[in-house]
C-alpha positions in Angstrom: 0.0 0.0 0.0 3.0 2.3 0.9 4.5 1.9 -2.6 1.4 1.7 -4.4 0.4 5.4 -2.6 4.2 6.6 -3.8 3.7 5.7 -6.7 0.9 7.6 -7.5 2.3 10.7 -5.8 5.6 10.4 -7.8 5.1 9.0 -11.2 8.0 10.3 -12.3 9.9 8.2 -9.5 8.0 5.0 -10.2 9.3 5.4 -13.8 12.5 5.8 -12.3 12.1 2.2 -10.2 10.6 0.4 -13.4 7.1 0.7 -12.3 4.9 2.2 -15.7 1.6 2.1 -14.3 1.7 5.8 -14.1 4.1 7.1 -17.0 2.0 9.6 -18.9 1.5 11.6 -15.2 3.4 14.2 -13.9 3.9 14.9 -10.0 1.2 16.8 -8.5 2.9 19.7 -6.2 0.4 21.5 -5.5 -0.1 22.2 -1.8 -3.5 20.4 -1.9 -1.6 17.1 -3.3 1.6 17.9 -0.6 -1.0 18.3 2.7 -2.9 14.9 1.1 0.4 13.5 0.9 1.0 14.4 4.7 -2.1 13.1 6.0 -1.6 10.1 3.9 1.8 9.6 5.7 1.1 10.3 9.1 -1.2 7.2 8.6 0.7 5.0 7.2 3.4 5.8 10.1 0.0 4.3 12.3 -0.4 1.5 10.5 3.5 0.3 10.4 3.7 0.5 14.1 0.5 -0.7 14.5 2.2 -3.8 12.8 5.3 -3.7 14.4 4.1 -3.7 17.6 2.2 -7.1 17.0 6.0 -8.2 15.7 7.8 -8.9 12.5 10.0 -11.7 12.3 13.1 -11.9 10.3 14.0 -9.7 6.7 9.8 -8.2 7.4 11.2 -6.3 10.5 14.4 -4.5 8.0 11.7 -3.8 5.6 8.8 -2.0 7.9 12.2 -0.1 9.6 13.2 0.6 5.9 9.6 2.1 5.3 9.2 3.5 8.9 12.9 5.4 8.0 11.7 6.9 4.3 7.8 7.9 6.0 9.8 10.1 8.4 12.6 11.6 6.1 9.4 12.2 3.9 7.6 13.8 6.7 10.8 15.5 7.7 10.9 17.2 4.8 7.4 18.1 3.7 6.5 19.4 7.7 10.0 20.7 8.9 12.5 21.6 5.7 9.6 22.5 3.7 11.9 22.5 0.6 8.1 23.1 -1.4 7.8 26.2 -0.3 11.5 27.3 -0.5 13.1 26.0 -3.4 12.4 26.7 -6.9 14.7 24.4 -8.2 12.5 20.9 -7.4 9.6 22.4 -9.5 11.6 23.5 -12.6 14.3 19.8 -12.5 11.1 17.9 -12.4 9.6 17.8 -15.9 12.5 17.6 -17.4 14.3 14.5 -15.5 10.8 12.6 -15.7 10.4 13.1 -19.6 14.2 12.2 -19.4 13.2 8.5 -17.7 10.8 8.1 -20.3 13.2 8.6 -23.1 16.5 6.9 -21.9 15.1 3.5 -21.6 13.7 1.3 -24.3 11.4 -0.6 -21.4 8.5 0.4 -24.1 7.8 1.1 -28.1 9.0 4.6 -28.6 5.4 5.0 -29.9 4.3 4.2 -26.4 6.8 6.3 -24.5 6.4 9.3 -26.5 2.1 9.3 -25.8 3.4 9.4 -21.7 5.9 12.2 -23.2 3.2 14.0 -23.8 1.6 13.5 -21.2 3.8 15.0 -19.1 4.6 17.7 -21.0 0.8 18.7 -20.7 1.0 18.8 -16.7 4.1 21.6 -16.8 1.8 24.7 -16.5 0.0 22.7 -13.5 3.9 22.3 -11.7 5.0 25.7 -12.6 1.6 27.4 -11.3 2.0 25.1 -8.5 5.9 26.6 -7.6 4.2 30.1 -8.0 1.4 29.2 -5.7 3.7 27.3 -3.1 7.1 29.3 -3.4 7.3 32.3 -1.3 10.4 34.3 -1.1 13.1 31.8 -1.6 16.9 32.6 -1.1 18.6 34.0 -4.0 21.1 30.8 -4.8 17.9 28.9 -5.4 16.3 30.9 -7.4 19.0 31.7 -9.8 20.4 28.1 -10.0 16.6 27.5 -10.9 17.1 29.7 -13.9 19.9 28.1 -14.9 18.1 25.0 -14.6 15.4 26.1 -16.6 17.5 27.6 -19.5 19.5 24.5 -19.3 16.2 22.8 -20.0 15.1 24.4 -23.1 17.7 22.9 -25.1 16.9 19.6 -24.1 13.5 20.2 -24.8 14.1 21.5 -28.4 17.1 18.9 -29.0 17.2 16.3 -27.8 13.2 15.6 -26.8 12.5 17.4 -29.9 14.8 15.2 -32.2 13.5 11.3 -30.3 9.8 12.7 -30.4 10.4 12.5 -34.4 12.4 8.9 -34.2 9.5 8.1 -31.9 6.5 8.9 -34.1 8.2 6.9 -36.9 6.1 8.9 -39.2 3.2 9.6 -37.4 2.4 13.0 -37.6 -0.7 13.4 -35.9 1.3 12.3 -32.9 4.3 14.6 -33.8 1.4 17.4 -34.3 0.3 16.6 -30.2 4.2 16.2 -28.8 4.5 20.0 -30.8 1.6 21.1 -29.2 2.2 19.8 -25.7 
C-alpha cells in the first residue's frame, strides 16, 4: 500500500524504479496534493507500528524499519524543511528528469513512450503554477540556479526531446502534431 500510494504521488519516481503504471503523469505539487500526501503519511506511520508492535520476524522487521525510516525523512521534509515552499529548483528539474526516464530507456515502443511524453509535458503549466502558488520568497542561490536550470532545460526540450519525439512517431504526424503542441 506504501508503494502503491508513492507511486501515484511520484510517477515520475516510479518510472524511475521500473514501475509504468503511471508514466504519462506528472507529480502533483500543489499544496492540496503535498497536505494529502501528509495526512496520507502520518497514517501510514500508524499502520506500520500498529504492525510492528504485533512483531515482525526476520527480513519483514528491516523492511517495515526501511519504510518507517523513508515515512519520516518524507515527513521531515514536507513538515519541517519544507523545501516546497523554498526551493524553486525541485519544481523547474522535475519535468525535465521525468520526460528524461521516459526517453532513456527502451522498457517500451518509442510509440508508447512518447504518448506518456506528452503527457507530461501537458502537466508543466499545473507544476509551474504550483511553484508560484507554493514558493514564497526563496533565497537567491535557489532561485538563480533555478534559472539556470530552466535555461539548461530548453535545449533539451528543443534537442534532444525534440529530435526522439520525431524517431519516436516513426512517421506519425498526428502524434508529432500533439508532442508539438504539448
Amino acid at each position: 500500500d506504501y508503494f502503491a500510494a508513492y507511486y501515484r504521488y511520484a510517477p515520475s519516481a516510479a518510472t524511475a524504479y521500473g514501475v509504468h503504471e503511471h508514466d504519462a503523469q506528472l507529480d502533483d505539487l500543489s499544496a492540496g496534493a503535498i497536505a494529502g500526501r501528509r495526512g496520507q503519511l502520518r497514517a501510514f506511520r500508524v499502520r506500520l507500528d500498529s504492525v510492528r508492535a504485533r512483531g515482525i520476524a526476520g527480513s519483514d522487521s528491516i523492511d517495515a524499519l526501511l519504510i518507517g525510516n523513508a515515512i519520516d525523512a518524507e515527513l521531515l521534509e514536507l513538515e519541517r524543511v519544507q523545501g516546497w515552499k523554498h526551493n524553486p529548483m525541485g519544481y523547474i528539474a522535475l519535468p525535465g528528469g521525468a520526460v528524461h526516464g521516459l526517453i532513456k530507456r527502451d522498457f517500451a515502443p518509442a510509440k508508447e513512450r512518447l504518448g506518456s511524453v506528452i503527457g507530461r509535458l501537458r502537466a508543466v503549466p499545473a507544476v509551474l503554477a504550483a511553484m508560484r502558488a507554493n514558493v514564497d520568497n526563496p533565497p537567491r542561490e535557489f532561485t538563480d540556479l533555478a534559472i539556470r536550470i530552466a535555461e539548461g532545460s530548453v535545449g533539451f526540450y528543443r534537442g534532444t526531446v525534440t529530435a526522439w519525439a520525431v524517431d519516436a512517431a516513426a512517421g506519425d504526424t498526428a502524434l508529432l502534431g500533439e508532442f508539438t503542441v504539448a
